[in-house]
RODO-2510 file (C-alpha; in nm, 4 decimals, decimal comma):
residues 276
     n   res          X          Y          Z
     1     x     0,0000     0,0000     0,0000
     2     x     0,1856     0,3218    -0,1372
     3     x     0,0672     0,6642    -0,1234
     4     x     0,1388     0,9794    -0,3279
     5     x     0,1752     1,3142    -0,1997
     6     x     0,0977     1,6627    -0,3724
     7     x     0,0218     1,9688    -0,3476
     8     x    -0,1091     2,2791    -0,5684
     9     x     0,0775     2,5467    -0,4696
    10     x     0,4269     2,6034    -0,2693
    11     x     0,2757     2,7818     0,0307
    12     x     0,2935     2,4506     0,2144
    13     x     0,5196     2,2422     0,0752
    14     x     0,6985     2,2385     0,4479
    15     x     0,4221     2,0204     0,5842
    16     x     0,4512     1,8522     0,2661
    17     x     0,7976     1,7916     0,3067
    18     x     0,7852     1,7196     0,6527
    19     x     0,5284     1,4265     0,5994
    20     x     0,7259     1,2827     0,3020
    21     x     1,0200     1,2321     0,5772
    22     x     0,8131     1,0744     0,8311
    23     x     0,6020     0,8232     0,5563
    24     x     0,8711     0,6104     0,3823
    25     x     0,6151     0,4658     0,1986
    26     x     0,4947     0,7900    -0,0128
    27     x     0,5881     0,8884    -0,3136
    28     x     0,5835     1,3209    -0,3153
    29     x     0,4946     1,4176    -0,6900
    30     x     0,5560     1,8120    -0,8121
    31     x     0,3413     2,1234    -0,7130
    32     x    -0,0249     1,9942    -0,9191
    33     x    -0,1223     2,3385    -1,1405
    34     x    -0,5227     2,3327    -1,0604
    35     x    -0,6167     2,6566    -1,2503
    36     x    -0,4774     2,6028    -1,6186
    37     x    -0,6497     2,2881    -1,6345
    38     x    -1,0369     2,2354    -1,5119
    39     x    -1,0467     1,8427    -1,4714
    40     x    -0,7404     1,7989    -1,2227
    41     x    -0,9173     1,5287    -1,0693
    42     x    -0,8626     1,2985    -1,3892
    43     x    -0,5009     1,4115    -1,3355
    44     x    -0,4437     1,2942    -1,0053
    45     x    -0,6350     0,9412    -1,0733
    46     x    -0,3651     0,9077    -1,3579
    47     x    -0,0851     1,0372    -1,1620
    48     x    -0,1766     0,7702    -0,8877
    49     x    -0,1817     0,4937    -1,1092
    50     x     0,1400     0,5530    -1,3208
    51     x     0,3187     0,5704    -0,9759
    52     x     0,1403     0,2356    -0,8382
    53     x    -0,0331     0,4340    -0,5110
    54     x    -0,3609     0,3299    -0,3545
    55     x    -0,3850     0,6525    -0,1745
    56     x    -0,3738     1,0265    -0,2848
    57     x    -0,3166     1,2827    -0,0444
    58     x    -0,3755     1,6051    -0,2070
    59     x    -0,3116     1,9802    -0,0461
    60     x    -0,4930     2,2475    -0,2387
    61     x    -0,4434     2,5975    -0,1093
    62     x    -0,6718     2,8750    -0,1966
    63     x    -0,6892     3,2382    -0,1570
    64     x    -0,3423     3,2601    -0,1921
    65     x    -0,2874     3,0002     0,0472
    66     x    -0,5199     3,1266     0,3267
    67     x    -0,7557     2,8344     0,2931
    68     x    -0,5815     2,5163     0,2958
    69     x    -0,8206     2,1786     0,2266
    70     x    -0,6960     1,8114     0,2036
    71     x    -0,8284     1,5405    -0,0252
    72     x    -0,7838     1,1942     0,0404
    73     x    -0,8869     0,9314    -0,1691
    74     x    -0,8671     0,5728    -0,2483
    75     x    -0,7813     0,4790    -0,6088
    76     x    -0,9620     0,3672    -0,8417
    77     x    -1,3112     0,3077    -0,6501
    78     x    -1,3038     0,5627    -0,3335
    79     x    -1,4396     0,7236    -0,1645
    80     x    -1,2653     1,0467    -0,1280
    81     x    -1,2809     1,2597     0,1872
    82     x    -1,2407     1,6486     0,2193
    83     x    -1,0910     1,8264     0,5304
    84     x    -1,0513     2,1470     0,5970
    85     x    -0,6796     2,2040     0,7445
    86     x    -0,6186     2,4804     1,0193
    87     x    -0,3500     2,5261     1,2950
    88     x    -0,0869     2,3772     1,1325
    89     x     0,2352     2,3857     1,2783
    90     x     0,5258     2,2065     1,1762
    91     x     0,8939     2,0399     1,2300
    92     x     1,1182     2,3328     1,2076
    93     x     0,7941     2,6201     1,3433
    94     x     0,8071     2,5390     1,6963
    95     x     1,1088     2,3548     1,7318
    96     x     1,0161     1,9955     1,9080
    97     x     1,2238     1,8394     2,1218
    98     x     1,1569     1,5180     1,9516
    99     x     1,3596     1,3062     1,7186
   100     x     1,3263     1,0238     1,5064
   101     x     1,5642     0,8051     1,2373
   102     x     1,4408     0,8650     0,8509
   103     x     1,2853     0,5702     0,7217
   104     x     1,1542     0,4218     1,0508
   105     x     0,7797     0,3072     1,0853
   106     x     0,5545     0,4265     1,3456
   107     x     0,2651     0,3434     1,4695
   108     x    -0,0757     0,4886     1,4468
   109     x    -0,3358     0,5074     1,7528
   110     x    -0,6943     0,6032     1,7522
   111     x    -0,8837     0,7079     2,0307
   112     x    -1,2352     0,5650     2,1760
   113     x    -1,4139     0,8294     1,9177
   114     x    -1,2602     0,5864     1,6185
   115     x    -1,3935     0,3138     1,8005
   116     x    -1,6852     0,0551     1,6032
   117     x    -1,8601     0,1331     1,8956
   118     x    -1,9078     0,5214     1,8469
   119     x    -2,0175     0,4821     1,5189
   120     x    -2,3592     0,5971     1,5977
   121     x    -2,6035     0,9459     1,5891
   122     x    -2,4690     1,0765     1,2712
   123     x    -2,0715     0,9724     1,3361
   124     x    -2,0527     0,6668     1,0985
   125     x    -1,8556     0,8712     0,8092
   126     x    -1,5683     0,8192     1,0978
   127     x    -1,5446     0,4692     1,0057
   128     x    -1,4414     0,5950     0,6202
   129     x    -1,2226     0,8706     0,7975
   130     x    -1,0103     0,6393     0,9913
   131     x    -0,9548     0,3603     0,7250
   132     x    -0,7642     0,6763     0,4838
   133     x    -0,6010     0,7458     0,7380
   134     x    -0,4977     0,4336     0,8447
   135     x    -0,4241     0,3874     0,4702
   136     x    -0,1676     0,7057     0,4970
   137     x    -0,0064     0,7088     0,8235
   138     x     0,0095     0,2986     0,8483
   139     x     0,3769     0,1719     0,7186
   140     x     0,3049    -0,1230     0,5682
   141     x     0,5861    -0,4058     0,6525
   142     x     0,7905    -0,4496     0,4048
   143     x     0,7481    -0,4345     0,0024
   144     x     0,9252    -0,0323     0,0728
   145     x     1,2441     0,0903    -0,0202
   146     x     1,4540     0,2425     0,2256
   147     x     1,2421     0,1723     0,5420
   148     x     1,3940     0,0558     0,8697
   149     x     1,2996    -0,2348     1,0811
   150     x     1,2586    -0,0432     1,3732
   151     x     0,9509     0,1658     1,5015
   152     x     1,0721     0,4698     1,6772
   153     x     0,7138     0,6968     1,6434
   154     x     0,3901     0,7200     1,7360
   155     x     0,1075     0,9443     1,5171
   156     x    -0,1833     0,9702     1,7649
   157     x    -0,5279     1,0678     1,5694
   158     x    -0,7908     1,2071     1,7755
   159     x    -1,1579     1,3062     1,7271
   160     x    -1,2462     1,6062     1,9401
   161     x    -1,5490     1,8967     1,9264
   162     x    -1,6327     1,7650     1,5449
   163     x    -1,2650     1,8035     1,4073
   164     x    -0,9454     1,5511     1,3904
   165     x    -0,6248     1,6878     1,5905
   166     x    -0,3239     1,4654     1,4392
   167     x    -0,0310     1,4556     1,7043
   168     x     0,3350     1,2324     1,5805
   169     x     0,5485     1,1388     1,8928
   170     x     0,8995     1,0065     1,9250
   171     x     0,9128     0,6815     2,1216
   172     x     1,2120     0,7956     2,3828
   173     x     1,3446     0,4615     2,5438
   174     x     1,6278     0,6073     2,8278
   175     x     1,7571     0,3007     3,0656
   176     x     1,7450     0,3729     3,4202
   177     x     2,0508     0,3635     3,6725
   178     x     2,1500     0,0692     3,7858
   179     x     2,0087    -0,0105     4,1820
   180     x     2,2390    -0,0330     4,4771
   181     x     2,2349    -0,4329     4,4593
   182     x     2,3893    -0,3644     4,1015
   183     x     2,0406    -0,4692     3,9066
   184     x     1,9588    -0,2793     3,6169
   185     x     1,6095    -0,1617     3,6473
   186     x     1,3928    -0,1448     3,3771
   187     x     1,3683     0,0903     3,0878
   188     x     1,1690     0,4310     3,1307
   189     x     0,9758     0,5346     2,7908
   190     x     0,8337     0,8719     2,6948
   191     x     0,6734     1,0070     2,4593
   192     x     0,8018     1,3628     2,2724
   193     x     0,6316     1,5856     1,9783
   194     x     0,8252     1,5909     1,7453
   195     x     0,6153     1,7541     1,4642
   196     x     0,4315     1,8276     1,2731
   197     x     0,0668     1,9247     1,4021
   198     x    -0,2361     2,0090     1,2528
   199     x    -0,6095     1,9804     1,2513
   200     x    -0,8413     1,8550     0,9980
   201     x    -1,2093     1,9456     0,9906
   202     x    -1,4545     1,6940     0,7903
   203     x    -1,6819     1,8610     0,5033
   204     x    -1,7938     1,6308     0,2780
   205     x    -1,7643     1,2481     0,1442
   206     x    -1,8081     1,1615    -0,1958
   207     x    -1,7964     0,7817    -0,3225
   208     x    -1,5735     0,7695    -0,5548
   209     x    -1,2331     0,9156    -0,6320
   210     x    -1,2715     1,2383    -0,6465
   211     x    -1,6439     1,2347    -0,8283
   212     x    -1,9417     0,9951    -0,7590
   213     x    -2,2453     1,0884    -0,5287
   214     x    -2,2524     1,2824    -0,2134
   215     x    -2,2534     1,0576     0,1148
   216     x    -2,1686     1,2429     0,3802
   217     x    -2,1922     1,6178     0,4334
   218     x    -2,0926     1,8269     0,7273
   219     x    -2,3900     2,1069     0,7777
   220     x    -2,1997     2,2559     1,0869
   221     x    -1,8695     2,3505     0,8866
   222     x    -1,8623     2,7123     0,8291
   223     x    -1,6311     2,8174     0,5588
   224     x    -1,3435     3,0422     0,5535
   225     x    -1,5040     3,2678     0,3211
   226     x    -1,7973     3,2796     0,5509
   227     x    -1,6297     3,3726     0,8284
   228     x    -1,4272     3,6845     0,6349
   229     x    -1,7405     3,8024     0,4920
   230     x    -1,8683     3,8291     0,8505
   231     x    -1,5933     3,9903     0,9852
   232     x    -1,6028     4,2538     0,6856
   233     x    -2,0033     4,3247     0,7437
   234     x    -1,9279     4,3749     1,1147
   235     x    -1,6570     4,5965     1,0217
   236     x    -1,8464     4,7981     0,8116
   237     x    -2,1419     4,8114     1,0147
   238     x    -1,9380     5,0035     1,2855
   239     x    -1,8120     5,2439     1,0295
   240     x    -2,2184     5,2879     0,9393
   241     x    -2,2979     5,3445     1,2922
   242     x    -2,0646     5,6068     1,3373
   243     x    -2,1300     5,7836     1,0463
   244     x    -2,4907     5,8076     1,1211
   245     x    -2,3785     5,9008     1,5263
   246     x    -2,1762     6,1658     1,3261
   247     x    -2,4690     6,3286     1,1399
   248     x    -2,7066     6,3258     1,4183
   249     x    -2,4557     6,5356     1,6321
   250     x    -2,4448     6,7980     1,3612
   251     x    -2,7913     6,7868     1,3350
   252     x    -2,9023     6,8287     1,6928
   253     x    -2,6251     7,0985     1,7205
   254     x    -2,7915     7,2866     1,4486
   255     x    -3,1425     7,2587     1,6097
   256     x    -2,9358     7,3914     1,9309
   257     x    -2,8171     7,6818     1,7903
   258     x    -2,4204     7,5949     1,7945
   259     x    -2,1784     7,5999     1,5431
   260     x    -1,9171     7,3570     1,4779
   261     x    -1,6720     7,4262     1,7266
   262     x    -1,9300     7,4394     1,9858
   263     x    -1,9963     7,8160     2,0449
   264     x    -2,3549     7,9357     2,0326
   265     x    -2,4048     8,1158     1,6918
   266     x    -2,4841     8,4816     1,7357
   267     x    -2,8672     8,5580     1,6682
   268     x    -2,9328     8,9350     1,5224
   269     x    -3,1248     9,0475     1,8020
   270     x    -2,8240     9,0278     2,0802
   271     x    -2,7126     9,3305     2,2674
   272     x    -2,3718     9,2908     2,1004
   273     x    -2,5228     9,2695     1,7429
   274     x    -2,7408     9,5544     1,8366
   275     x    -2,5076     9,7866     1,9601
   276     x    -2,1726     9,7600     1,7777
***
């Protein structure tokens, strides 16, 4: 099971790069030009097969690389899930503490929201989500060039407040001192982040790759370009209010008999208008 990675335009190509490192078992194409041609999605089917990959993972950045979405899919029959990708962090950003050898496999955990158990009141697209992933983040034996035999990581996957928070882990294995009796003890293991992070956010399922019918859609995912367009209206509103707080203060002033810079105007029939 080989996967290939892309993505459409450079803004993220350190994730990218950072997940090629970790996933001996992907293949990381060139940046994937989505506006010159209008049916990429026959392009990456094609791209999958000539490169022998059952999975595509598939970064497409948009409005100038403010939106970020991922598409995974299973070639040739699905299905195909989107994400939308925020907080994303990774190796070099925050600089882990962690460390692992290139070409190792890891192991991926689920928690109890993954479980066939919780697949129930509207959460049984989860069962879909986890077998891509599984399908990404699992190393598969052997049948890959260049991998280890060792497994020095851990990529924990957890389902939280409707969104997937992906976590990968160094397996840290220190031996402790030796007792007073001259007995070694047994070894202490850790865990340490060692990058990268990020947070994927369901929208829809379709059953095929990249095409077929709609079977799964995410009706409380609110767009980026919802939440801008918000933001701008509130804005805007504000400048409105105090624009029409501006007018009625020149208007009452007016009805008050003051001038702009708050003096009473002079009426013709004052004592000092009278008598000059």
């Amino acid at each position: 099971m080989h996967a290939i990675l892309l993505i459409s335009r450079l803004s993220h190509r350190h994730l990218l790069a950072d997940l090629d490192s970790l996933l001996p078992h992907t293949y990381k194409d060139t940046k994937l030009d989505t506006k010159s041609s209008n049916n990429y999605n026959a392009a990456l089917n094609a791209l999958a097969e000539l490169h022998s990959c059952n999975y595509i993972f598939f970064l497409e950045a948009r409005k100038h690389g403010q939106d970020l979405y991922l598409w995974l899919a299973k070639v040739p029959n699905g299905p195909t899930v989107k994400f939308s990708v925020s907080n994303v962090h990774t190796m070099g950003e925050l600089g882990f503490g962690g460390n692992c050898l290139k070409g190792g496999r890891g192991l991926v955990v689920f928690d109890k929201s993954f479980e066939d158990a919780a697949f129930s009141g509207g959460q049984e697209h989860k069962g879909l989500v986890r077998e891509l992933l599984r399908g990404v983040f699992c190393v598969p034996k052997r049948g890959v060039r260049g991998m280890k035999p060792f497994v020095d990581r851990i990529t924990g996957v957890f389902g939280l407040d409707g969104k997937i928070w992906i976590r990968v882990y160094e397996i840290r294995e220190v031996d402790k001192k030796r007792n007073e009796g001259g007995d070694r003890s047994s070894t202490d293991v850790s865990l340490v982040e060692i990058g990268p992070r990020f947070v994927l956010t369901p929208i829809v399922i379709l059953e095929g790759s990249f095409g077929g019918p709609l079977i799964y859609e995410n009706k409380e995912f609110v767009s980026s370009n919802q939440v801008r367009s918000e933001a701008r209206l509130k804005k805007a509103g504000r400048h409105i209010r105090r624009t029409d707080d501006r007018k009625e203060r020149v208007v009452k002033r007016g009805a008050l008999g003051l001038d702009s810079r708050g003096g009473r105007k002079s009426h013709p029939l004052q004592k000092d208008v009278l008598f000059k």
